[in-house]
N, C-alpha and C positions, 0 to 999 in steps of 0.2 A: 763345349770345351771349357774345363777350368780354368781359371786367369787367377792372378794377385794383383793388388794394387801397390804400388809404392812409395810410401810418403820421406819426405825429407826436410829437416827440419832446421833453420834460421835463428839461431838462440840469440838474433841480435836485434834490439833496435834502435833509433837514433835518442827518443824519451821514452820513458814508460808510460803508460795512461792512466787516467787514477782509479779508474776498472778494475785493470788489466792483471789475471793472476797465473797468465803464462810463463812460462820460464822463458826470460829473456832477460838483455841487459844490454849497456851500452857498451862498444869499442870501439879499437882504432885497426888502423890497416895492418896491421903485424900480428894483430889476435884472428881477423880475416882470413888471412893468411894461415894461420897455423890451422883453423879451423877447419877451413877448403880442406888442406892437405888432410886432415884427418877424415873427413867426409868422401872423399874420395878412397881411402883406403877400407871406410867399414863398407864401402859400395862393393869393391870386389872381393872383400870377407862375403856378403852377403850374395852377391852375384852366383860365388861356386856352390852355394848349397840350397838357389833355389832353380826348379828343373822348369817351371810353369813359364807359360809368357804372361807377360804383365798387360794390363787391359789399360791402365790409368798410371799417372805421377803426379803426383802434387808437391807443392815445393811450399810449405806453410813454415810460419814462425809465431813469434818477432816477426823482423821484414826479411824476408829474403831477397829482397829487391836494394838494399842496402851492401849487398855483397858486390854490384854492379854487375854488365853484361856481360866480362869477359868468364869473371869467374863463375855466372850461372852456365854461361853455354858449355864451361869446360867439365862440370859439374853433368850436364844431361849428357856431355858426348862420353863420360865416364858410365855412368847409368848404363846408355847404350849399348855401349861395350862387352859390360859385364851381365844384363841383364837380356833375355827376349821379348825386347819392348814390340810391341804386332805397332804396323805400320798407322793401325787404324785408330793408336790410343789418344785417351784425353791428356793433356800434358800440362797442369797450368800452375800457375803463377804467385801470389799472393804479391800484390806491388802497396807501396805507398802511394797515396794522391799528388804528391808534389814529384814522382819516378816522370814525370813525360819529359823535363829536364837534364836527367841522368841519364834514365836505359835506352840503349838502341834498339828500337823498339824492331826496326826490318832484320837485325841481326839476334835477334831472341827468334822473331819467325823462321828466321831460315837456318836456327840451329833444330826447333822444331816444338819448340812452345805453341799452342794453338788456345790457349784459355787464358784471361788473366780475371783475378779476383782482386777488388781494390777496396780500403776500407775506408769508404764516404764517413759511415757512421752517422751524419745531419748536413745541414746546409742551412744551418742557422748559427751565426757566430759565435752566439752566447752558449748556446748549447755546445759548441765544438770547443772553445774554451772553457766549459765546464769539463767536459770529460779529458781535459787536457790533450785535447788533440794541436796540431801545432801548423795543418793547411787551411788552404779556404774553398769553398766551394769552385773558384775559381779554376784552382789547381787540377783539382778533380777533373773536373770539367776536360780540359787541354789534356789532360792524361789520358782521359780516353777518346778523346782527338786521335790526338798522335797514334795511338796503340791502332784505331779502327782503319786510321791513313794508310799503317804499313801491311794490313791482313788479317789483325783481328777483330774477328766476327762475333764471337765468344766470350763474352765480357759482365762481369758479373760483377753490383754493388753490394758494402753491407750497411745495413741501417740499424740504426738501437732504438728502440722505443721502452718508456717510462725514465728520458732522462729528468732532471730536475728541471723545473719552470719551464718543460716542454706543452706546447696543450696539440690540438689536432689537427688546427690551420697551420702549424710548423710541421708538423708529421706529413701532411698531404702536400708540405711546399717541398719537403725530401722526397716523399716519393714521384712527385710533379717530376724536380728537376732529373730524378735515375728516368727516367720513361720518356723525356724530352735529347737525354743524352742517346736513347737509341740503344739502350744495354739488353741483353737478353736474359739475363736473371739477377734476382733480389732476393741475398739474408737477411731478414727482418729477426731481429732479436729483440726479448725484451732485458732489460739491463737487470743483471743479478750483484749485490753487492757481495763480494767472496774478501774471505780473510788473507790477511798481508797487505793488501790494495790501501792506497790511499783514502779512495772512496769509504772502506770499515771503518779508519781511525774517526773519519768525519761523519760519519753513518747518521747522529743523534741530531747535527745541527744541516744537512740536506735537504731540500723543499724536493722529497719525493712522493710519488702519485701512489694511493695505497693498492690494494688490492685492488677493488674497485675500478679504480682508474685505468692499472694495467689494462683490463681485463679490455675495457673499453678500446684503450689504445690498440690493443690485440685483434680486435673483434674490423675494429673501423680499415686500420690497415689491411688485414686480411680481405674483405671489402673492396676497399678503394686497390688494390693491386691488381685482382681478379677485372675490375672495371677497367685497366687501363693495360690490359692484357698479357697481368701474369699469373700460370696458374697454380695454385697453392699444391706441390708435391709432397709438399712434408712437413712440421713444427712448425719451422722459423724458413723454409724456401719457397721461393716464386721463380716460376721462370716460362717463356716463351715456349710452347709445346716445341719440342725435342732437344731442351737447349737446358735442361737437368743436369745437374753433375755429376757428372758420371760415377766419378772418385767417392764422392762421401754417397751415392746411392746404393753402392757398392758395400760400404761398411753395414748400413741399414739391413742390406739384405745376407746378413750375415757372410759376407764374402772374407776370403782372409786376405792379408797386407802384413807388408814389412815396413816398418818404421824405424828412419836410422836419423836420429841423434838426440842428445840430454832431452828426456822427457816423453820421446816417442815413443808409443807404443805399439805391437806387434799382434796377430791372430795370426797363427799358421802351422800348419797338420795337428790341426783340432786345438793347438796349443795357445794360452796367453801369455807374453812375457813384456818390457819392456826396460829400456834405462834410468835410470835415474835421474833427478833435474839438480847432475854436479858435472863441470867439462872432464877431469880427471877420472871421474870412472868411464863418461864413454870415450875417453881416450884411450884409455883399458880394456875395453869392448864387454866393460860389469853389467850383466843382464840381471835382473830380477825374475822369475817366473812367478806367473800371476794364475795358474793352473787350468782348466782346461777350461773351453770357449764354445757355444755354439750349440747350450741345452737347450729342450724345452722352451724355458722361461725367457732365456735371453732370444730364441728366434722371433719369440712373440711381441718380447717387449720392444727392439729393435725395426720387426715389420709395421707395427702399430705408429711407428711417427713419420709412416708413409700416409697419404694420405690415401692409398690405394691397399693399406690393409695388409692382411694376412689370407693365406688359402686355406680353407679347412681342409680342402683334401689334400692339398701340397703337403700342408703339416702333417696329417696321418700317413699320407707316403715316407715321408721322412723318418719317421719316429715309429713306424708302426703301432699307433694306437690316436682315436680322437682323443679328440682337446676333453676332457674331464668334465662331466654332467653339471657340475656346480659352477665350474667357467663359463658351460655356456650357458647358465639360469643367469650368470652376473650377468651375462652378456645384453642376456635377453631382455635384464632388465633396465641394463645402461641406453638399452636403446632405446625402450619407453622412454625415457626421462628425454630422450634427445641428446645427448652426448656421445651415442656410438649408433653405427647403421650398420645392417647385413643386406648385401645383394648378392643374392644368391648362396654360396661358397665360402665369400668375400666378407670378411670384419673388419670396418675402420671407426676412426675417429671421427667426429663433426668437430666443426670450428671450436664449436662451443668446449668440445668434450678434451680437445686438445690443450685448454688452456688448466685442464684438473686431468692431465694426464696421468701425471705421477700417482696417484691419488689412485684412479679407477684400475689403474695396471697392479698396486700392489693389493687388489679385490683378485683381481682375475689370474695372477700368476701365483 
């Protein structure tokens, strides 16, 4: 059966991080306000003209946990409504560390939230102060207290690795404390400096780890998660064997989704589009078309940051023709080197080869 996924999106958060070059920003309760109402209306713009049931929802921003409980349950029982959510979907969350205070966490469960994603990012002060983060590990902590108290089971941290004057006994005390808290999956990212960000203008004068170092940081984590029993599905995720997300594994496998608000983006009937990161055009419902989705190159490049690959024969089902004699001599020879494996059918990444992904993908596609 076909399914979509449906993302929704939080254009708000309380600071910015100095990271951070998502569209977001800070408000007050009246810009909240206006926003819900308008989220709710591109839900049933968008409700009537898709036919499929929805497999997954994600509620990503900024914070969408900022919005508070009343207006996210009112927000999914709108979803619902307009959409054929299957009983059985993933539903989840994106919270702040310091939300066990704010959200009702049994009245997020029984509106029908079953996942939350919460952004630790470290558990080293210095570190969380560097990247302008604004809780403590503490917080954290109690949040996913609370959240596990009232029925969630499904609880997912994220961590950043190559911050500044980070080394690998802080990296192993973050991943210590997500695996002591009892979570069932880990984003491990490593920190990319992106322009606009705080972090750019300071770029020159940062104590950052070079390539090297990453690599190492990548390597160890990777490592030490799989040791502590999470296991590497993709790039930058870990998780408890069947406790994957569903939502972004979905994307990977070229599945299509609707994305509704400033900055969201869209796959669906073979099509790309998505809004712009301005409130007034999506208060206008201004779509950009970003043209079509879901060739060749993009299925490959998309299945490959699984760690389970891609199918040769799934692909020539699809496409009616094999992967290209010279793709698969790259292939063949990525794999000598140890950076990619084939079992059987099967083409994926090794740890190793994932951290020069970008790199061997624009060999092979």
């Amino acid at each position: 059966m076909k399914t979509v996924g449906l993302y929704l999106h939080t254009p708000f958060c309380r600071s910015k991080c100095a990271y951070c070059d998502f569209f977001s920003s800070a408000a007050d309760e009246s810009e909240y306000e206006r926003y819900t109402y308008e989220l709710l209306e591109k839900i049933s713009f968008w409700g009537e003209k898709v036919a499929e049931p929805v497999s997954s929802v994600y509620f990503g921003g900024g914070t969408p946990s900022v919005l508070g409980t009343a207006r996210l349950c009112g927000v999914l029982e709108q979803a619902k409504r307009c959409f054929d959510i299957l009983p059985t979907a993933e539903i989840t969350l994106e919270a702040n560390p310091e939300s066990g205070v704010s959200l009702d966490f049994a009245k997020l469960r029984s509106a029908g939230f079953n996942r939350l994603s919460v952004g630790l990012q470290s558990t080293d002060e210095t570190e969380l102060r560097l990247l302008g983060r604004i809780h403590t590990p503490e917080q954290a902590r109690l949040t996913v207290k609370y959240a596990q108290k009232e029925g969630f089971d499904n609880i997912s941290l994220d961590l950043m690795m190559g911050i500044p004057l980070q080394t690998k006994d802080s990296l192993k005390r973050s991943i210590d404390f997500c695996a002591a808290c009892g979570v069932k999956h880990i984003s491990s990212y490593i920190l990319k400096i992106e322009k606009g960000t705080r972090f750019y203008s300071q770029r020159e004068k940062l104590q950052l780890p070079d390539e090297d170092e990453q690599a190492e940081f990548y390597l160890f984590a990777a490592d030490h998660l799989e040791r502590s029993g999470f296991r590497q599905y993709e790039i930058s995720n870990f998780a408890v064997p069947s406790y994957e997300s569903r939502h972004n594994s979905h994307y990977w496998r070229c599945g299509e989704y609707i994305g509704i608000g400033p900055s969201a983006h869209s796959f669906y009937r073979g099509r790309r589009f998505y809004y712009p990161r301005d409130f007034e055009r999506f208060y206008k419902n201004d779509l950009i078309d970003d043209g079509e989705g879901g060739d060749e190159a993009e299925t490959v490049m998309l299945a490959l940051r699984l760690s389970e690959g891609f199918d040769l024969k799934e692909y020539e089902k699809k496409f009616g023709k094999p992967l290209s004699p010279l793709s698969m001599k790259k292939i063949a020879r990525f794999t000598e080197l140890g950076y990619m494996k084939m079992n059987r059918d099967r083409v994926s990444f090794t740890p190793k080869g994932f951290l020069v992904s970008n790199s061997i993908l624009s060999e092979i596609i």
